[in-house]
C-alpha positions in Angstrom: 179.7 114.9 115.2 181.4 116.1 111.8 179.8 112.1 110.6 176.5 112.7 111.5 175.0 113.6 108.2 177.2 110.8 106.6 175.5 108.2 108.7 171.8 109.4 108.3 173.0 109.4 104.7 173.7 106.1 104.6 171.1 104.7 107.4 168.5 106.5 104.8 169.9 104.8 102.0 169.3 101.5 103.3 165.9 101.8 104.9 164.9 103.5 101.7 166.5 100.0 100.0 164.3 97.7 102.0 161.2 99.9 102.2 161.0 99.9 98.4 161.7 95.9 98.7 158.9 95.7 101.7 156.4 97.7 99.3 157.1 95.6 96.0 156.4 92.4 98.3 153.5 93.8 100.3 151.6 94.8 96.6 152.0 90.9 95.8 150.5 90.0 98.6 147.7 91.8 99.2 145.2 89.9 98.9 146.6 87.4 101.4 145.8 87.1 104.5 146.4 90.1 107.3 148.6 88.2 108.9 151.1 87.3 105.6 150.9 91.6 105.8 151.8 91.8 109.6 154.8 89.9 109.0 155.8 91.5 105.6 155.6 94.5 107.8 157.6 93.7 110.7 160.0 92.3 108.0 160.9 96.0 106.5 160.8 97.2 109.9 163.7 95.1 111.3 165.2 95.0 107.4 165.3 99.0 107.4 167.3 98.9 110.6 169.7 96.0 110.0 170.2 98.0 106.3 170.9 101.2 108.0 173.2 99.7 110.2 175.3 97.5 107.9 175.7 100.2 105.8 176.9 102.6 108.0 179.0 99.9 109.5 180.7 99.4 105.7 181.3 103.0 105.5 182.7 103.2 108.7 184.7 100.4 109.1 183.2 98.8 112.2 185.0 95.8 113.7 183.3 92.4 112.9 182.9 92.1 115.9 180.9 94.9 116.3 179.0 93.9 113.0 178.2 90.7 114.3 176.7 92.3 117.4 174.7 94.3 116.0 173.2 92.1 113.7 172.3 89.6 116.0 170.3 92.4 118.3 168.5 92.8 115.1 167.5 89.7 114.1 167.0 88.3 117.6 164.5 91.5 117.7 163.2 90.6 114.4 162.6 87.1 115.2 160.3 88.3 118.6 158.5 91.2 116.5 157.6 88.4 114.1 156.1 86.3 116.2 154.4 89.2 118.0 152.8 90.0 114.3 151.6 86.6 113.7 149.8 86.0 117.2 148.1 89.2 116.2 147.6 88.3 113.0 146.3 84.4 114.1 143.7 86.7 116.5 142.4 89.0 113.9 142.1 85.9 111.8 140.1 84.0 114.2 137.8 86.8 114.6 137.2 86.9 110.9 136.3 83.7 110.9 133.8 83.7 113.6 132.2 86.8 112.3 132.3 85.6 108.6 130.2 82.2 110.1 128.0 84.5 112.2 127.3 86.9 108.2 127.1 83.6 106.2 124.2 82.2 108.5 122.7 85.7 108.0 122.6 85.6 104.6 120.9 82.0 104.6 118.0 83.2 106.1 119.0 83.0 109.6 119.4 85.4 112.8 122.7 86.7 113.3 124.2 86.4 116.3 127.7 88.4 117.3 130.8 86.0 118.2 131.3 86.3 121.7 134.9 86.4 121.7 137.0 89.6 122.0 137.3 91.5 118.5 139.4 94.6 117.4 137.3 97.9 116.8 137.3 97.6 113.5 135.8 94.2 113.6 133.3 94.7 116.5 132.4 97.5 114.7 131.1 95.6 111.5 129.2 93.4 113.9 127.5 96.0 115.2 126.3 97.2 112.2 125.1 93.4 111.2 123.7 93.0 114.0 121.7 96.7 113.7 120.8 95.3 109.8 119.8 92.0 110.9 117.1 93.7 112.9 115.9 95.7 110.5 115.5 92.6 108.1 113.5 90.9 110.9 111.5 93.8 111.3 110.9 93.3 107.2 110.3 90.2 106.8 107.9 90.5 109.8 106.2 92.9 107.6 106.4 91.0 104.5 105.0 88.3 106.5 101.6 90.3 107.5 101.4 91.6 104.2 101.3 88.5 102.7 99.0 87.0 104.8 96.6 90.3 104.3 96.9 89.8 100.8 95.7 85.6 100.4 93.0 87.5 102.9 91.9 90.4 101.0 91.8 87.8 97.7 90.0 84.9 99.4 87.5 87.2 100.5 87.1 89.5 97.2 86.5 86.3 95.6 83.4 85.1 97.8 82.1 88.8 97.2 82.3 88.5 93.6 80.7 85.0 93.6 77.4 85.9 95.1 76.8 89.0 93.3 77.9 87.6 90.0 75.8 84.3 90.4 72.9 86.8 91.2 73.0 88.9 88.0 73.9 85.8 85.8 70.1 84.3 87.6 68.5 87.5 86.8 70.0 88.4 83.5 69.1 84.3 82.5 65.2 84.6 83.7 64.9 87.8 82.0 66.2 86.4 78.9 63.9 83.8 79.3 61.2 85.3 80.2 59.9 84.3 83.2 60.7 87.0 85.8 57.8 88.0 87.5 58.4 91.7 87.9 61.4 92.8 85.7 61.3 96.4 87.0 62.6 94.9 90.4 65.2 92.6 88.2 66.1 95.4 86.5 66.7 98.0 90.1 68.9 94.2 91.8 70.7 94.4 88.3 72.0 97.8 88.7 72.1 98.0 92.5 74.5 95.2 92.0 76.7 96.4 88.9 76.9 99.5 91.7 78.3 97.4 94.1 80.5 96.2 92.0 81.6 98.6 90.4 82.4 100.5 94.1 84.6 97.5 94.9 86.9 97.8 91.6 86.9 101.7 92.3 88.3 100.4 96.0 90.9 98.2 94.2 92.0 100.7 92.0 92.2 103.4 95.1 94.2 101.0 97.0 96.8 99.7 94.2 97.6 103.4 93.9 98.3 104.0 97.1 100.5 101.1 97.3 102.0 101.9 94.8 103.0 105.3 95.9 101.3 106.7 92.7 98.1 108.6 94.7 98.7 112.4 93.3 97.8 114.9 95.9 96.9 118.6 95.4 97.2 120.4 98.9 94.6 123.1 99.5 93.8 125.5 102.5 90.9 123.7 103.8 88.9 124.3 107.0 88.4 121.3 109.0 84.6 122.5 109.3 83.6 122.7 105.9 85.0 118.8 105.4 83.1 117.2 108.2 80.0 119.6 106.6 80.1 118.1 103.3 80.5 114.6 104.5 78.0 114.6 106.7 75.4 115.6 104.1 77.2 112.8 102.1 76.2 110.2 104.8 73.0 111.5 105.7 70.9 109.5 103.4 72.4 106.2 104.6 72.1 106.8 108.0 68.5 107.9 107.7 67.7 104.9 106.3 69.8 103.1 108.6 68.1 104.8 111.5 71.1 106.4 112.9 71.5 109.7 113.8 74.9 111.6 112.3 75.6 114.2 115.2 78.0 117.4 115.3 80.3 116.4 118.6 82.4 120.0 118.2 83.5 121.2 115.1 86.1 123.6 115.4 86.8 125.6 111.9 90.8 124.5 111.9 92.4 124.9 109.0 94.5 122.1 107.1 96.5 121.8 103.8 95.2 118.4 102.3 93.5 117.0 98.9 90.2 117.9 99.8 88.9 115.1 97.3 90.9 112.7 99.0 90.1 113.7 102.1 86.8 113.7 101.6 86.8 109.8 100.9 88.3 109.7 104.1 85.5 111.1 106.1 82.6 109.5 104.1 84.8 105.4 104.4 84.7 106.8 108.3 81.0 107.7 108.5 79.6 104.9 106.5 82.2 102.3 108.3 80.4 103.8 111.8 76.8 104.0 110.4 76.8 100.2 108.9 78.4 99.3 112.5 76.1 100.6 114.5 72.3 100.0 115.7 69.0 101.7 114.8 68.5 104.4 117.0 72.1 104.4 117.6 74.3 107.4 117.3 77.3 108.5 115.0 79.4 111.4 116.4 82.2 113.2 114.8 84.2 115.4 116.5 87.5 118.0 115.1 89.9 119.6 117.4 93.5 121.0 117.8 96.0 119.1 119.9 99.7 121.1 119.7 100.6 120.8 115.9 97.7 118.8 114.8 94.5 118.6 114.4 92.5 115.5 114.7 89.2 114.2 114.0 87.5 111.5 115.3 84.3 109.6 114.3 82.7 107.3 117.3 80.1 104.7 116.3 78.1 102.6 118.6 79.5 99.0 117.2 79.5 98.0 120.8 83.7 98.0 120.2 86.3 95.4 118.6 88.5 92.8 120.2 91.5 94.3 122.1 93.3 91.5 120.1 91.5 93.0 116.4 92.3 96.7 117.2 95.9 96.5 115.6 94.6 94.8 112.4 91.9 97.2 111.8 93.8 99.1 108.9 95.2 96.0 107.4 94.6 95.7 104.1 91.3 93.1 103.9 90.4 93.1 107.5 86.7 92.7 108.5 87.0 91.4 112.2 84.3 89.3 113.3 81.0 88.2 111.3 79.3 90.7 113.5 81.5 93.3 111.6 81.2 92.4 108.3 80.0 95.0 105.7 77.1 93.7 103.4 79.2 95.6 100.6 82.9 95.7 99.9 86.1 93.8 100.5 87.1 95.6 104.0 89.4 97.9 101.6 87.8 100.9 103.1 89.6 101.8 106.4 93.0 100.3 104.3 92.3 103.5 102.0 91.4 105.4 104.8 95.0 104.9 106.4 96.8 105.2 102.9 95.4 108.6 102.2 95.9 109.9 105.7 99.5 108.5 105.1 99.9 110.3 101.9 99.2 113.3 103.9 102.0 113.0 106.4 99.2 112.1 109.3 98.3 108.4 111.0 95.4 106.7 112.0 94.6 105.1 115.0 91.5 103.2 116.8 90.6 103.0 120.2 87.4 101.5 122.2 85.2 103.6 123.9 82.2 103.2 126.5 79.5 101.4 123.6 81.5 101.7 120.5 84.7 102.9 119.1 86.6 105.8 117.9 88.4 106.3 114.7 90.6 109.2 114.7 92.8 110.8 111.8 95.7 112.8 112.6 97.0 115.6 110.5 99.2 118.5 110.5 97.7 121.4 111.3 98.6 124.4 108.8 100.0 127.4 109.5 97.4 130.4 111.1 98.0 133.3 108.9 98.4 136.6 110.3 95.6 139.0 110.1 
């Protein structure tokens, strides 16, 4: 036992000598393949031990015989842990492979689809993940996809509004200029009435490119919920008395609310005027505030006689107008777009549902906090 420390000596020695030779090679090749690593590895493995043991065997003397035996257990071991390295190394290969294919045809534009062979964690892992971001690009492009579409919509249709009413003024301003108009008070009130119009829808555009843009600046304020559907009602009131509809108080309750209360008072009056043009003489407009767990919601229901189950998604798209039964005389169909922006802006959503002779809009915000008293 007096040459134990002698041999570890000298086993250290030489599996020091080949590990520093194992990591000199395995720097040059790293950027090889795994499998030129697996076997560079094995290599120092079974070079460490056949160093270790023909140096102790030089120190002590050993009988070639005994040298030769040795050294053939070793390299008979390294010659089946080498092979083991590069079947493993030819499996993770493979796998790369199949997964790089699967990547490459998600990068072309394609869906990716997982290989189906077996994979090590690491591997499987990383598929996972491409799969999880390939769904999320669908789900973009999806998006993308609508938005577009909403977009060739909202200018198709901006520039048939801008046709009419520009071909009207330029028919007015012409027999004004010349002279002939018969009454050119009433020229004069179509003039202006249109520039109003007009000028509402590039007040809409602007609105709208802020709030895509993520530029909308809000000031929060402790509001009460009552004093908002107050003020727009009065708003609407002229319009739906000449409308012939009646604005009516469906329960109020005096919540309180931290919002813009400039912005959200454009939400309210897009809602009210949306319902009134929407809905018959005679016909009723009812809005309607109350507190559901952290929120508080209100709800305008007009008597439009509902939208298409297969419309009622699209009815805060950017553009939409539904049917020609739906179509505002004024405006691009920006208004409920704005409408869900704002409410966006606020941390709250929007939603739309069909009730018995109409439908109802709803806005959901959060409700502020009731302070103690």
């Amino acid at each position: 036992m007096r040459d134990l420390p002698l041999i570890v000596l000298y086993a250290a020695a030489g599996a020091a000598a080949a590990g520093v030779a194992g990591a000199l090679v395995l720097a040059a090749v790293r950027r090889r393949s795994v499998a030129v690593s697996l076997a560079v590895l094995i290599g120092v493995t079974v070079g460490a031990l056949l160093a270790g043991t023909l140096s102790v065997a030089w120190a002590m003397f050993l009988s070639a015989h005994d040298l030769a035996v040795v050294v053939t257990v070793g390299l008979t071991g390294a010659l089946a842990a080498t092979a083991t390295a590069l079947l493993l190394g030819r499996w993770v290969i493979g796998a790369h492979r199949a997964l790089e294919r699967s990547a490459h045809a998600l990068g072309e534009g394609g869906a990716f689809t997982p290989p189906a062979g077996p994979m090590p964690a690491e591997l499987a892992s990383l598929a996972q993940r491409l799969a999880e971001a390939d769904a999320r690009l669908a789900a973009s492009r999806e998006r993308e996809r609508a938005l577009e579409t909403s977009r060739r919509e909202l200018v198709a249709w901006i520039s048939h509004d801008l046709r009419s009413p520009l071909a009207g003024l330029r028919a007015m301003a012409e027999a004004l200029e010349d002279g002939i108009a018969e009454d050119p008070a009433r020229y004069h009130r179509q003039i202006r009435g249109e520039v109003e119009r007009l000028g509402s829808m590039v007040g809409d555009l602007f609105e709208l490119s802020r709030i895509q843009a993520g530029s909308l600046a809000l000031t929060p304020t402790r509001i009460s919920v009552y004093d908002l559907v107050s003020d727009a009602i009065a708003g609407a009131d002229p319009l739906a008395g000449e409308r012939g509809v009646l604005l009516a108080n469906d329960g109020v309750a005096p919540l309180p609310v931290e919002v813009d209360g400039k912005e959200m008072s454009r939400v309210l009056a897009n809602l009210l005027v949306n319902a009134i043009r929407h809905t018959p003489a005679d016909g009723t407009v009812a809005v309607s505030a109350a507190r559901h767990a952290d929120s508080v919601v209100l709800s305008v229901t007009d008597g439009c006689g509902g939208i298409p189950a297969a419309d009622l998604p699209r009815v805060f798209d950017t553009g939409w107008r539904g049917t020609d039964a739906r179509t505002p005389p004024a405006g691009a169909g920006l208004g409920l777009a704005i409408v869900r922006g704002i409410v966006e802006a606020h941390a709250g959503s929007t939603r739309v549902r069909n009730v018995p002779g109409g439908c109802r809009f709803e806005v959901i915000l959060p409700a502020a906090e009731r302070t103690g008293g």
